[in-house]
N, C-alpha and C positions, 0 to 999 in steps of 0.2 A: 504494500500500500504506500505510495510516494505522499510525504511531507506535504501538507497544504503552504502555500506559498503565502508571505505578506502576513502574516500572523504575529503578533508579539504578547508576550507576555510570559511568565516563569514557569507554563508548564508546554512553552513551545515543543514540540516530539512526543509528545505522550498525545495517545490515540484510545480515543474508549467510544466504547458501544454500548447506543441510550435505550433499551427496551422498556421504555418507560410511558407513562401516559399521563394526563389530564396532568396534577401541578407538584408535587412532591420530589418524584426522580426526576421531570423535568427541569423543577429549580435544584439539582446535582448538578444536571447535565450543563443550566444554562452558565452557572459559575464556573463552571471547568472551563467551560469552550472559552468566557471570557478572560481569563485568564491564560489563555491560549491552548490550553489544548486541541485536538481534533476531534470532533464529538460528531460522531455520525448518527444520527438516530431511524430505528429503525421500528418502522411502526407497521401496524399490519393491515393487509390489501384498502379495507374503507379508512384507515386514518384511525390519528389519536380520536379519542371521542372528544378534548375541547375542539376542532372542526367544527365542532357540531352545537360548539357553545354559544350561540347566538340570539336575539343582535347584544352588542353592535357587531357587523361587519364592513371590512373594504374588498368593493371588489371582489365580495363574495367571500373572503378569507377572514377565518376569526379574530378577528381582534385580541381575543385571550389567548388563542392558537400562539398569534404572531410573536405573542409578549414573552409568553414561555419558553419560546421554542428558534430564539435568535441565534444568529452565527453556529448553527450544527447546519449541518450538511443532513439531506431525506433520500433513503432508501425506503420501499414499499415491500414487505417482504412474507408470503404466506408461511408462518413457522409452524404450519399443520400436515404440510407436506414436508415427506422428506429430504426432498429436495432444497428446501428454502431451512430447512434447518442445517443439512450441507453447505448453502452458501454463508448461514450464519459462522459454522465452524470455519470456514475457510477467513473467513473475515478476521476470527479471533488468533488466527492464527501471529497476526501482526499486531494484536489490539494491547494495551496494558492492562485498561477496566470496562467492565461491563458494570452498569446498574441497571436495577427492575425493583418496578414494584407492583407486579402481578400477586392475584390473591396467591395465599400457600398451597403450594403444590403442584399448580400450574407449570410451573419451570423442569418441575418434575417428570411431567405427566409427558413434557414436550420432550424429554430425553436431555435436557439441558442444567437440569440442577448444578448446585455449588459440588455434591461430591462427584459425580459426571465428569465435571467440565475440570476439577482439578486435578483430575487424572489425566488427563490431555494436555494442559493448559498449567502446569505448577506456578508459572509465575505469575497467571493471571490474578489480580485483583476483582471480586465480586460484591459488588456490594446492593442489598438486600432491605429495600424500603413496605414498609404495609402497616396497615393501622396500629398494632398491636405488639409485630414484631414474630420472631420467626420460631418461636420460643415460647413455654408457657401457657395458662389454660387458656388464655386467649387469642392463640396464634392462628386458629383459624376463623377468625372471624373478622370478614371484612370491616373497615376503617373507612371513614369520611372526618373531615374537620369538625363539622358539629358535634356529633358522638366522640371525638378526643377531646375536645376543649369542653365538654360536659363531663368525662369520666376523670380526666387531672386534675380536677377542681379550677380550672380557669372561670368556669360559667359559675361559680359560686362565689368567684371575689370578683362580677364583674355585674356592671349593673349601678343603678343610680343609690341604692340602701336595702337596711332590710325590709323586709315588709314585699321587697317589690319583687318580679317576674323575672326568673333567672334569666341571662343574658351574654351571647357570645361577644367573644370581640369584633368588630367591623372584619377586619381582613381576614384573613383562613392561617390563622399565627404559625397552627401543628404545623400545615402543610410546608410554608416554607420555612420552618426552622427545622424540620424533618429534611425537607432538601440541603439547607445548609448545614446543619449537622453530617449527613449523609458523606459531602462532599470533603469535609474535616476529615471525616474517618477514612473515605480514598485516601486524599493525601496521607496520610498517617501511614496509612498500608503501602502506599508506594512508595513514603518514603526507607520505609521497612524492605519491600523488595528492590530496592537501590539497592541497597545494604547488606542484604542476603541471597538477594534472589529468590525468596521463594512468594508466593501469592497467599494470600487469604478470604475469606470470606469476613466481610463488611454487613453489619444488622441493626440499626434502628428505625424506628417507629415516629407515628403521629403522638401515641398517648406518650413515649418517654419527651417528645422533643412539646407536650404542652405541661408534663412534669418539671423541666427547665425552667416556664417562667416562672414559679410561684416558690422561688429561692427566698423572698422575703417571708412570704404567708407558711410557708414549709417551717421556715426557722420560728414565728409567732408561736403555732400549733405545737413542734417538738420540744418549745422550752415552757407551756401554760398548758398543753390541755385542750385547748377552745382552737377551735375553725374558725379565723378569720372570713368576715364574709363582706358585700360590697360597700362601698365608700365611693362612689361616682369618680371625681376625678383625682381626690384627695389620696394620700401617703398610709399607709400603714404605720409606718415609722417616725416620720417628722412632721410637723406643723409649722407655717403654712408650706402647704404643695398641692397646689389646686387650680383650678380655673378660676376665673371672677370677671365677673359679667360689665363691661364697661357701658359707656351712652350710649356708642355703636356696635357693639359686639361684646370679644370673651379676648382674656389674653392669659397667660400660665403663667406662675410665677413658685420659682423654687427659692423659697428660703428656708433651706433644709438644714440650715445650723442655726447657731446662736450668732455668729459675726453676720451673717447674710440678714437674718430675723432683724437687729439692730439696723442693718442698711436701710433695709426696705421702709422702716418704720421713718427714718430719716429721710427718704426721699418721698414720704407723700405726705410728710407732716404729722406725725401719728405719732412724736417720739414719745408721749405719754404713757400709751399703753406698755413701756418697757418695765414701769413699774405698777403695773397692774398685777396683780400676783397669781391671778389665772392662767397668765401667760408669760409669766419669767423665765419661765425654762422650758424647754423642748419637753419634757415629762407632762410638763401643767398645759403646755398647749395643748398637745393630744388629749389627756382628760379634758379638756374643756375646749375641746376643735369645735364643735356646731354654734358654742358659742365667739371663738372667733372669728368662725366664718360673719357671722351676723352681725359682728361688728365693723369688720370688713368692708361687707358688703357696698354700703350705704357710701362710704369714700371714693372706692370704687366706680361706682354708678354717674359720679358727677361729671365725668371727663370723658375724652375718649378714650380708645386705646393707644392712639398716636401720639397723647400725651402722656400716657400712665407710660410706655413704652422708652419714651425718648428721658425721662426720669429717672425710671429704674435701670436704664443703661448708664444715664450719668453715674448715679449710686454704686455704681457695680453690683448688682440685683441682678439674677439670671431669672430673665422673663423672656417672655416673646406672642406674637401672635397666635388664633386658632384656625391655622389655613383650610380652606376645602385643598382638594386635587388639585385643580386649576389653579387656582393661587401658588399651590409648591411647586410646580412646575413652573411658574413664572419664577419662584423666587430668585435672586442674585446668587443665593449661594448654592441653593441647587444647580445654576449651571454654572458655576466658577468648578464646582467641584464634578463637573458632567455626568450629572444624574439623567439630567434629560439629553439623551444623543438624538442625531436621523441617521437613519441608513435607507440604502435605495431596495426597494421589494421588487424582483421581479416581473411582478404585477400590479401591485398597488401603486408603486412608483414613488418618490419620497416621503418618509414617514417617520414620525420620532417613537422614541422607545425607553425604555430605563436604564442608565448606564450600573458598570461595577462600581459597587460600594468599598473594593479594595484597592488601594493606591499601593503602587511600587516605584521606589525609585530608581533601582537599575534596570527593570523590567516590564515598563508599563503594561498592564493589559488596556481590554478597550473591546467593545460588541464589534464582531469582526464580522457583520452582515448582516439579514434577514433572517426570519425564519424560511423553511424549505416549503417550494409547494408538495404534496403529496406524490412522491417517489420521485421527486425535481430531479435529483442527482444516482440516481438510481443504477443508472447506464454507465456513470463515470466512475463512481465507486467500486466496480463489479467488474470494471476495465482496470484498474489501479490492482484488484485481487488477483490479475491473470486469466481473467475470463476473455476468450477472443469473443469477436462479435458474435459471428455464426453460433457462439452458445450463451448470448447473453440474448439473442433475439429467440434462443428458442426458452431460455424461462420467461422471457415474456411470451408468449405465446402458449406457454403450456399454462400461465395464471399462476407464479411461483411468485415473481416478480411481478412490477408496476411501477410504468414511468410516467412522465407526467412533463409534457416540455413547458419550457419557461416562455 
């Protein structure tokens, strides 16, 4: 399989194959590619099922599809026949990682499992994403984000208080810190078969990767007793660290110690309440948070945020706005730090997308394309393997393969 050309970033040479779908291994795969590796993904005859996640689309093509699923390269590949499972093997032959995160036993079923494929394949790197994990009495039972962020306790510390209707988080948290977890423990393993040479298989989950966020609430519970439960936007831990609702809007403000507590109270005129004795100290704030907030509030309410903002910055006060999407994407430092990239689609034709959140400085990465159309690169990949024409025209033709021109 020849080196894709024009690619940078610290995992330039390492080549891995994405058997993955809808958002979890995809967010593995989309961090590797961007980081440079070769991330061929390979999905099967109709497509990942986001294709299918629609509206919005451009162009007919998913908009979730496209976001997932940038700078990998798309094979179309029937892994039911054995033929398209041949071409999968011939693929790994050159490949360093494979990730999936097909239900359990699927991989099995296909003749392709981790102890299979490591018998072929020792140095291969496998790594092994699903709701539950590959392990344990829950290993066969399919995973979605709502059911993990319900079973880790996220949907129990989330939500406006008590009293009120459990409540996920907006974005789908498990799935991509399932992804980026995933992608840690690749690197981890490769950097282990640098070193040794030999492969592993690679295993986390939605429900461990929404066990990860609740490192505060986890430590509450293990040192009291008691299940921390919601507090809208407020702190576990410190007081104030909350929203507050200004003349036109909402702005955050952490003053999560006591030098920061003291700032903030000095840049909006409040230095009274420093000796108030409800709130002298981080301990008495939190016993008496619902009453700070209300005291708060009312100061708050009389300005905008442009000026609560432009204050609490003089002070040295870490606050900031309550962006929609639209707005962060505008913001300066989202694109100073190129969160928001374009790249040109095949078909769509220029199109912005989310840059990497990982900076390097002798290696920059950087989204190195589009996402694929469905089997886009099908024919070139399977010519990179050694497949002469005459036998790449006839798995397509026998429906093993599927191309798809740009």
């Amino acid at each position: 399989m020849a080196e894709q050309t024009g690619r940078s970033g610290p995992l330039v040479g390492m080549r891995v194959i994405e058997l993955a779908h809808i958002m979890a291994g995809p967010v593995c795969g989309l961090m590797l590619a961007d980081m440079g590796a070769e991330v061929i993904k390979v999905e099967k005859m109709d497509g990942d099922d986001t294709r299918r996640t629609v509206p919005p689309a451009l162009e007919g093509e998913s908009a979730a599809y496209m976001m997932m699923n940038r700078g990998k390269r798309g094979l179309s590949l029937d892994l039911k026949n054995p033929d398209g499972v041949a071409v999968l093997r011939r693929l790994l032959a050159n490949a360093d990682a494979l990730i999936e995160n097909y239900r359990g036993g699927t991989m099995e079923r296909l003749g392709i499992g981790y102890e299979t494929l490591r018998a072929e394949f020792p140095t291969l790197v496998y790594c092994s994403l699903s709701g539950f994990g590959r392990t344990g009495p829950y290993a066969d039972r399919a995973g979605f984000d709502l059911v993990a962020q319900g079973m880790s306790g996220l949907m129990s510390v989330t939500g406006e208080g008590p009293g009120r209707p459990p409540m996920k988080c907006g974005p789908p948290v498990t799935d991509i810190t399932a992804g980026i977890l995933a992608a840690m423990g690749v690197l981890a393993a490769y950097s282990h078969r640098l070193r040794t040479g030999r492969g592993q298989a690679v295993d986390t989950s939605l429900f461990e990767a929404g066990i990860t966020h609740t490192y505060w609430q986890s430590a509450i519970a293990m040192a009291t007793g008691i299940a921390p439960g919601p507090m809208g936007s407020a702190h576990p831990l410190n007081a104030p660290y909350e929203a507050f609702e200004t003349a036109d809007g909402w702005i955050t403000i952490g003053a999560a110690n006591q030098t920061n507590w003291l700032r903030m109270l000095k840049a909006i005129d409040a230095e009274s309440l420093a000796e108030d004795p409800r709130f002298a100290l981080n301990r008495d704030r939190m016993a008496n948070r619902h009453d700070l907030a209300a005291t708060l509030a009312p100061t708050f309410k009389a300005e905008t945020s442009e000026v609560w903002l432009a204050r609490l910055k003089a002070g040295g006060v870490p606050a900031g706005p309550v962006l929609d999407v639209n707005a962060m994407h505008r913001d300066p430092q989202a694109l100073a730090r190129e969160m928001v990239v374009e790249v040109e689609h095949s078909r769509v034709g220029r199109m912005k997308t989310l840059g990497l959140p990982v900076k390097f400085s002798e290696t920059p990465g950087r989204v190195h394309g589009p996402a694929p159309l469905l089997g886009e690169h099908s024919r070139a990949i399977l010519a990179e393997a050694g497949y002469t024409a005459a036998e790449i025209d006839g798995l397509i033709d026998r429906g093993v393969v599927r191309e798809t021109a740009a």
